[in-house]
C-alpha positions as CSV (number, residue, x, y, z in Angstrom):
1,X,-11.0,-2.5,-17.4
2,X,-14.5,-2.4,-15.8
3,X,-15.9,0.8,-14.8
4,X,-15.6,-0.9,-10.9
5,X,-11.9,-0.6,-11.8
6,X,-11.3,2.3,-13.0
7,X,-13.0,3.7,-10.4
8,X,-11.2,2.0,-7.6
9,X,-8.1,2.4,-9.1
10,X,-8.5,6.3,-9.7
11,X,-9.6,6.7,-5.8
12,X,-6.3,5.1,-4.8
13,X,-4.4,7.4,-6.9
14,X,-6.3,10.4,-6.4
15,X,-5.1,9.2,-2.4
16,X,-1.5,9.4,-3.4
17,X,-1.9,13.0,-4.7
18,X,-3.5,14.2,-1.9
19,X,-1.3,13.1,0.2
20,X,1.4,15.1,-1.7
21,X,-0.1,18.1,-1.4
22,X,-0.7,18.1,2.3
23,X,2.9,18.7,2.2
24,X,3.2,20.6,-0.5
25,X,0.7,23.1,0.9
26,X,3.1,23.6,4.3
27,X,0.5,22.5,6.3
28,X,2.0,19.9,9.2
29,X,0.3,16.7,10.5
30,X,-0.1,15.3,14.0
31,X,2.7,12.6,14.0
32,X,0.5,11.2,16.9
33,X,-2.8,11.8,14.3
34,X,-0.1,9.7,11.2
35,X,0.7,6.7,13.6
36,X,-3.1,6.4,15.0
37,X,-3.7,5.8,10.8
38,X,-1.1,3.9,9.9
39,X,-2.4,1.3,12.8
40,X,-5.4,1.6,12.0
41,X,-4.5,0.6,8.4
42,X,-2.0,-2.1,9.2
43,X,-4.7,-3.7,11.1
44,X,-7.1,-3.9,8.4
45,X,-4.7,-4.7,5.7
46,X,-3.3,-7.6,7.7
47,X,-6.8,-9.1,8.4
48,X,-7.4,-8.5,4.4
49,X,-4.2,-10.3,3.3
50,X,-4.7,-13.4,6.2
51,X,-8.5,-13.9,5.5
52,X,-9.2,-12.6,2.1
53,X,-5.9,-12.9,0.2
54,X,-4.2,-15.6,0.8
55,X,-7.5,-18.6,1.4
56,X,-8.4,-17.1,-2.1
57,X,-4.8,-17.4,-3.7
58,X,-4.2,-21.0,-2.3
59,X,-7.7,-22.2,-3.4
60,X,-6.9,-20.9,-6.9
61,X,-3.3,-22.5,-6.7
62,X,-2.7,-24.7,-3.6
63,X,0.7,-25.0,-2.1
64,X,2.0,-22.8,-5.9
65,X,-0.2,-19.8,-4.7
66,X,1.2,-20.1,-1.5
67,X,5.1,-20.1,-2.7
68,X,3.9,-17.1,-4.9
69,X,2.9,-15.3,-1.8
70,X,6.4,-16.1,-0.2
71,X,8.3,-15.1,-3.3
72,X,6.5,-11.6,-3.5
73,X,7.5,-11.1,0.1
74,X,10.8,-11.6,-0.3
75,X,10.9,-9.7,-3.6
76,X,9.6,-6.7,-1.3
77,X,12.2,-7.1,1.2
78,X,15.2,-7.5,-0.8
79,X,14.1,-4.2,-2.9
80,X,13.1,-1.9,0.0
81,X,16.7,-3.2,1.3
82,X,18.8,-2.4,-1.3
83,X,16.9,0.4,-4.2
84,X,15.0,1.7,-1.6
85,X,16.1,1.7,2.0
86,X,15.7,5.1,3.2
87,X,11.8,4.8,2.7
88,X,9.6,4.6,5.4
89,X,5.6,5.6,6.2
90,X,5.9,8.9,7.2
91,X,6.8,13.3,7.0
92,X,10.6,12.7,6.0
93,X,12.3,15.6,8.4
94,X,16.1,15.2,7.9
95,X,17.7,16.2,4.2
96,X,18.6,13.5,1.9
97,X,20.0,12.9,-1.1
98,X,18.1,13.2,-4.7
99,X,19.5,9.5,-5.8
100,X,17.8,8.6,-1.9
101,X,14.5,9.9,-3.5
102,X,14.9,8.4,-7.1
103,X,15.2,5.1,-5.2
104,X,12.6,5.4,-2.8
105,X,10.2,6.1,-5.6
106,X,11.5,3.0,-7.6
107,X,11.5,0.6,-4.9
108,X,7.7,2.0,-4.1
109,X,6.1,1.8,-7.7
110,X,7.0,-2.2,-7.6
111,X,4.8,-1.9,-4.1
112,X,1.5,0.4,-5.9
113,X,1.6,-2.1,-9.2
114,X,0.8,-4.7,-6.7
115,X,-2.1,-2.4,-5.3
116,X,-3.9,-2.5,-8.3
117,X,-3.4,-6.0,-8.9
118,X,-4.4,-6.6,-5.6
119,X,-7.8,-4.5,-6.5
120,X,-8.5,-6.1,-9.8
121,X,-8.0,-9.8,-8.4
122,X,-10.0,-9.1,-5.6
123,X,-12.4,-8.2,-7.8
124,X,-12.2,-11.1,-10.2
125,X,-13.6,-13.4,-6.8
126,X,-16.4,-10.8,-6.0
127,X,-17.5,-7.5,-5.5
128,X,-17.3,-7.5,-1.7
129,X,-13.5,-9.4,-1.3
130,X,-12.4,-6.4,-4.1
131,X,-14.1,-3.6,-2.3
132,X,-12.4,-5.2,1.4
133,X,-9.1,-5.0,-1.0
134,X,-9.5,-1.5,-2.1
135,X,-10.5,-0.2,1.1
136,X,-7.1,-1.8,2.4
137,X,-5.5,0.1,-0.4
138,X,-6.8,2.9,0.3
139,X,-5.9,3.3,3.9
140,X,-2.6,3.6,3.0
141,X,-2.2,5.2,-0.1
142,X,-2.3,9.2,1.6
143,X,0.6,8.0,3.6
144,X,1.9,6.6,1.3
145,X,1.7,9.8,-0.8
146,X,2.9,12.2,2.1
147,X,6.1,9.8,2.5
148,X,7.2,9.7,-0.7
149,X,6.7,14.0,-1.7
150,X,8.3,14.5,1.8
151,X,10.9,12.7,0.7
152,X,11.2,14.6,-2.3
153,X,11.1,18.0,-0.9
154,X,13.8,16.7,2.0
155,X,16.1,16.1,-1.3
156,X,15.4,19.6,-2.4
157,X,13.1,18.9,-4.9
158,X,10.5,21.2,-6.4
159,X,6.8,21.1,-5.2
160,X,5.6,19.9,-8.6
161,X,8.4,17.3,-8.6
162,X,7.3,16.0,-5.5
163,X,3.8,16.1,-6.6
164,X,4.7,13.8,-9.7
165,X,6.5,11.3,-7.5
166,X,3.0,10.9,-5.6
167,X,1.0,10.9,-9.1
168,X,3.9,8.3,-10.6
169,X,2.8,6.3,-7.3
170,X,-0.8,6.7,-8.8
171,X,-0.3,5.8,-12.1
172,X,1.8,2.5,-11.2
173,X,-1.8,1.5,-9.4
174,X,-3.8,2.1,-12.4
175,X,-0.9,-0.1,-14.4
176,X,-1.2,-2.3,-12.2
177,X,-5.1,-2.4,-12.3
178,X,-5.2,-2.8,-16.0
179,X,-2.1,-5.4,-16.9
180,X,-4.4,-7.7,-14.2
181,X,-7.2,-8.2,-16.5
182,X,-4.3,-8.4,-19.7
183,X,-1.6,-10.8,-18.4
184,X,-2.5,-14.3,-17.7
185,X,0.1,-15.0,-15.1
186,X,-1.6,-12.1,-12.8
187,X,-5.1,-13.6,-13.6
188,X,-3.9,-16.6,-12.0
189,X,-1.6,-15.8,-9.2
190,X,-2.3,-12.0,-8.7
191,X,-4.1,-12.5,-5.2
192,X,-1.1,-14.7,-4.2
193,X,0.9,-12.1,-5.1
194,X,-0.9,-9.1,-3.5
195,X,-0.7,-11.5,-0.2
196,X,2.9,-11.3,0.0
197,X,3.2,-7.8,-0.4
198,X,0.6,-6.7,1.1
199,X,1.6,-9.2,4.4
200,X,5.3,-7.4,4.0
201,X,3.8,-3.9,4.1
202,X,1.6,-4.2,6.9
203,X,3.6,-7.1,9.1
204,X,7.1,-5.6,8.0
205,X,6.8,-2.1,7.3
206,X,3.8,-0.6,9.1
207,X,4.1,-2.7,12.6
208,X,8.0,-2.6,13.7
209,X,7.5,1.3,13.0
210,X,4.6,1.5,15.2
211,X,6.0,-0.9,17.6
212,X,8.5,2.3,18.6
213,X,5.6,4.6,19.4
214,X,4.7,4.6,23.2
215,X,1.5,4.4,24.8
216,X,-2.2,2.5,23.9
217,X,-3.3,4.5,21.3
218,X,-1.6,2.6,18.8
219,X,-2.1,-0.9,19.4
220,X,-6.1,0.3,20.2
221,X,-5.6,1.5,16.7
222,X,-4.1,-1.4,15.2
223,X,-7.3,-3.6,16.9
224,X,-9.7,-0.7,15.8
225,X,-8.5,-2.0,12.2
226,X,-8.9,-5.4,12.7
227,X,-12.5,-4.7,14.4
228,X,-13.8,-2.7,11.4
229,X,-12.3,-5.3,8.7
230,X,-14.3,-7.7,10.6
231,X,-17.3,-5.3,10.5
232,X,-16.9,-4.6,7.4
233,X,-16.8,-8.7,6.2
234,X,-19.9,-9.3,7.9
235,X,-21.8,-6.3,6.0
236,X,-21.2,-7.6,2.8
């Protein structure tokens, strides 16, 4: 694992815990201030999987890299509908059961091993697609963290509990980071796998959720995200 890795994948994680302990720490967020991010994120991770991800996967692995892509969506959505339906991107306000949790958090890890595969195959095409790919990863990853330990707390779960089920998040990334550069098969179709899921989290989690929220800020957010990606490509 490079020290670009490590330090990537650490950020991510570090994200998940933090996210963890805005709840833990009683302070409450602006759901208005939570959707205005998660746009903002599924706009930028969108543009990362259609312009970064996928190009890169099929030019490694043609119409294959492509099916790969289609097969890790699907995985996604067959697992976040049956181990881990409950979960969504955002506080979790009503109680729940502890299996509810435990499957949540199972369903999720599969999602933030593909993080860091995502990271270290962006990396292995260059320095700027990997740090467009982290900085997708990123976006999401204190959501991610405050979903997941509200979720825990909701089941009556301890603080520290739901503070582990963040860091667990965390450590599935780094996994995920360092099995890239180990396993052959993720060498060769880890950015057509990171497409999928990363396609599924931003076009099928992130967007029907936000597509409930009233008003302009969200859609301006979601084009805000786009806009920097864009931005952001250009710069490097």
């Amino acid at each position: 694992m490079s020290a670009t890795e490590l330090g990537y994948g650490l950020a991510a994680a570090l994200a998940n815990v933090i996210g963890a302990l805005a709840v833990t720490s009683g302070r409450r967020w602006s759901v208005e201030a939570l959707d205005r991010t998660l746009a903002f994120a599924a706009g930028f991770l969108i543009s990362v999987a259609f312009v970064e991800l996928m190009p890169e996967a099929v030019a490694r692995a043609g119409r294959t890299g492509a099916a790969v892509a289609l097969g890790a969506y699907l995985l996604v959505h067959v697992t976040q509908h049956s181990i881990g339906r409950h979960f969504h991107f955002g506080e979790e306000r009503h109680s729940v059961s502890r299996l509810t949790g435990a499957t949540a958090l199972a369903g999720l890890m599969l999602h933030t091993f593909v993080d860091g595969v995502a990271v270290a195959s962006g990396l292995l095409v260059s320095g700027s697609v990997g740090a467009l790919v982290f900085v997708g990863v990123l976006l999401h990853k204190f959501p991610e963290g405050l979903a997941i330990s509200s979720l825990f707390v909701a089941a009556g779960a301890s603080k520290r509990a739901a503070i582990g089920a963040a860091a667990s998040l965390g450590a599935a990334t780094m996994v995920g980071v360092a099995f890239t550069d180990q396993v052959a098969a993720l060498k060769e179709y880890g950015l057509a796998i990171s497409a999928g899921v990363t396609l599924y989290v931003g076009a099928s989690n992130l967007v029907p959720e936000l597509q409930k929220r009233g008003g302009l800020g969200t859609p301006i957010s979601f084009l805000a995200g786009c806009g920097v990606y864009a931005a952001a490509r250009a710069l490097l």
